[in-house]
Structures are given as C-alpha cells and as structure tokens.
N, C-alpha and C positions, 0 to 999 in steps of 0.2 A: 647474765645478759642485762645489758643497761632497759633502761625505758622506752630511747628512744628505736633501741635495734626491736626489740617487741612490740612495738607499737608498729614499726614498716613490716613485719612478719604477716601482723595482723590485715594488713592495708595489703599486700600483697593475697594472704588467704581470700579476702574480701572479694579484690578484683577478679582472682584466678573461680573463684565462685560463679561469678557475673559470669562469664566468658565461657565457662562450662553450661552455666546454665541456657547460655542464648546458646547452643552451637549450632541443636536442631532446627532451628526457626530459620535460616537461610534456604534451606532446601523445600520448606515447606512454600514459603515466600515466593522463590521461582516457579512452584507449581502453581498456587494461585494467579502470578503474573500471565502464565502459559496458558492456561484455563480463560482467563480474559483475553489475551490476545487470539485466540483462536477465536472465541465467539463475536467479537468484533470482527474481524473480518471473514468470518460466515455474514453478519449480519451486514457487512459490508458489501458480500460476492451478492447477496439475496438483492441488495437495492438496486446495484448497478444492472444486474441482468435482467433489473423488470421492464418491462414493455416502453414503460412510458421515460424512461431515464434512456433506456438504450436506445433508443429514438434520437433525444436529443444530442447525446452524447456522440450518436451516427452524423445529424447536423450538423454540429461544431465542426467536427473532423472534414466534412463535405466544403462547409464554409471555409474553414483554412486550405483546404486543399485548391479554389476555386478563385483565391485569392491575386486581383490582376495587379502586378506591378508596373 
C-alpha cells in the first residue's frame, strides 16, 4: 500500500470515528430543545392568563373591534 492510500485509510478511520462518536448527541439535543420549549411556553400560558395582562389584552381586542372607519 503506497503512503498516500494509508494515510486516506487513516483520514477516513479518523472521520468515521467523529461521526460514530457524535451519533448520540442528536437525540439528546432534541430532548433538551423540547424541555425548553415546553417550559417557555408554560411560562408563557402563566403570563398571558394573569389577571393583569388578560385585561389588557381583553382591551386591545375591544379597542380594535370598536374601531370607527
């Protein structure tokens, strides 16, 4: 085997290493993304349906609807 074909053997072992070793890390990755988005918008449902936000938010809605062209 020359030099150069063992040296791409090795460049390939190399690579195919990396890629084995991330494989797990995707799935973990989605779970953590999933885990935050859930909790933002818990902490999202918590704001909007407080007293004082749902108020205004009732306003807004009144005021566009009320709207004389």
């Amino acid at each position: 085997m020359s030099k150069a074909v063992r040296v791409q053997v090795r460049v390939r072992a190399w690579l195919l290493g990396l890629v084995r070793r991330d494989a797990g890390m995707v799935t973990s990755e989605y779970a953590v993304g999933i885990i935050a988005a859930v909790a933002f918008a818990a902490a999202l449902y918590k704001v909007l349906t407080s007293g004082q936000v749902s108020a205004e938010l009732q306003g807004i809605v009144e005021r566009a609807l009320n709207v004389q062209m």
